[in-house]
VEXDREN-2710 file (C-alpha; in Angstrom, 1 decimal):
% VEXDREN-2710
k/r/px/py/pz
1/UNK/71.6/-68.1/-37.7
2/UNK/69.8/-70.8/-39.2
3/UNK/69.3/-71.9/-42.9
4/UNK/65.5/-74.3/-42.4
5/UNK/65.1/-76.0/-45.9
6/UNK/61.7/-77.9/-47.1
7/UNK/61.8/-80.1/-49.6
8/UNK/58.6/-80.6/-51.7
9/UNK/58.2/-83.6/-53.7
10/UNK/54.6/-84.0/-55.5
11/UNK/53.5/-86.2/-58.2
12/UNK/52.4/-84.5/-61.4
13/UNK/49.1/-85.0/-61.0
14/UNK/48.3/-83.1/-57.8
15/UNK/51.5/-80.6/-58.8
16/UNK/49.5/-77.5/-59.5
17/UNK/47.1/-78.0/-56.3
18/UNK/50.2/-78.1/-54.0
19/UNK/52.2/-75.1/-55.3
20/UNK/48.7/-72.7/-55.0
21/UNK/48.7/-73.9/-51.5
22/UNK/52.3/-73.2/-50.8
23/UNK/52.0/-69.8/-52.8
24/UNK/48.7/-68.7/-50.9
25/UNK/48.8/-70.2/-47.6
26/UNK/53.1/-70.4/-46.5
27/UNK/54.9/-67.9/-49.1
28/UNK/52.4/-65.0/-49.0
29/UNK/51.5/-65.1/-45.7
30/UNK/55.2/-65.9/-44.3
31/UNK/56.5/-63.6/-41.8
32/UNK/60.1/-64.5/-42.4
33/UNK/62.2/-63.7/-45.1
34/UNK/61.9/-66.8/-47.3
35/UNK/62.7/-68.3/-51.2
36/UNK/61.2/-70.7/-53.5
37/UNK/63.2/-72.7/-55.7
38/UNK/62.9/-76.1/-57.9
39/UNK/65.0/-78.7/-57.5
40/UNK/66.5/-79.6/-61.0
41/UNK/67.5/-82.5/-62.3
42/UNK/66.0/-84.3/-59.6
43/UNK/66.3/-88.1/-59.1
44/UNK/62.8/-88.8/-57.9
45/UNK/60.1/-88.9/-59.8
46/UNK/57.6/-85.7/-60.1
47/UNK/58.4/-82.3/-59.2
48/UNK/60.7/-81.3/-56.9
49/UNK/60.6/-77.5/-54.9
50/UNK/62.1/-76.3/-51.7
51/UNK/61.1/-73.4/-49.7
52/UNK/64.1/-71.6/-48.0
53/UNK/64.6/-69.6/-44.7
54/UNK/67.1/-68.1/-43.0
55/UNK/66.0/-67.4/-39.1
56/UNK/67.9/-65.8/-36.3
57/UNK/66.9/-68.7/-33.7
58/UNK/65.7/-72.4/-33.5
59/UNK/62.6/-71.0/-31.8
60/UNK/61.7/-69.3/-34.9
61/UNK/61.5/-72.3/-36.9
62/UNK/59.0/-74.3/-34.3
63/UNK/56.9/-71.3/-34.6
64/UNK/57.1/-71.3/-38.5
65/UNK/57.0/-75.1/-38.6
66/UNK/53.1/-74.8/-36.2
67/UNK/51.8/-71.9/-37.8
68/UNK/52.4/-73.1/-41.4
69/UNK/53.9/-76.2/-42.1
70/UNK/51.6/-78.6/-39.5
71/UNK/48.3/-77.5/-41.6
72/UNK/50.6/-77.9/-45.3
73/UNK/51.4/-81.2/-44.1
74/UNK/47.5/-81.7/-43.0
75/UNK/46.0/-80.6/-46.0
76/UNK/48.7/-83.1/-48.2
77/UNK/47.7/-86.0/-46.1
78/UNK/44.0/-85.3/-46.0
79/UNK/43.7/-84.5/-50.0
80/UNK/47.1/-85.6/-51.5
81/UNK/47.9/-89.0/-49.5
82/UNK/50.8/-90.5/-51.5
83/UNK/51.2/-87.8/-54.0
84/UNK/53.0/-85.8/-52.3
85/UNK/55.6/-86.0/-49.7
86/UNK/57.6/-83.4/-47.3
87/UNK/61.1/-83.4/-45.9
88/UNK/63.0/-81.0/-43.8
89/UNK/66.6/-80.2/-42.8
90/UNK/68.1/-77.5/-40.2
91/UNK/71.8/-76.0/-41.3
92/UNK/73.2/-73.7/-38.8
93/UNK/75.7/-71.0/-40.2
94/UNK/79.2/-71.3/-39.1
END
């Protein structure tokens, strides 16, 4: 099993835009068991959110990563260019 964070880190400004589009386009539409946090205390500047899922296989995450996070990360660069940047990290469960 796999833990896939994404990190979310969005200037103020363009804050509200983003989290609609990861609330109507990844988390409700998300085949796989996922969660939404904020990071607190964060040292960047802006807002901070992950979105968490836990997956069976590796596969699972490339299909996750083309069906929904490709367009996110389009739609940030073509609207939010430098407001907003995304990071990810793979955990596998011991």
């Amino acid at each position: 099993m796999y833990l896939y964070n994404i990190s979310i880190i969005t200037e103020d400004s363009v804050h509200a835009e983003i989290m609609d589009w990861v609330k109507t386009g990844i988390l409700s539409q998300n085949e796989y068991p996922a969660k939404f946090l904020e990071l607190l205390n964060s040292p960047h500047e802006g807002q901070t959110h992950c979105i968490q899922l836990v997956v069976e296989k590796e596969q699972d995450i490339e299909t996750f990563n083309a069906k929904y996070l490709v367009p996110f990360q389009e739609f940030i660069s073509t609207s939010h260019h430098g407001k907003a940047f995304i990071f990810d990290s793979i955990m596998k469960y011991l």
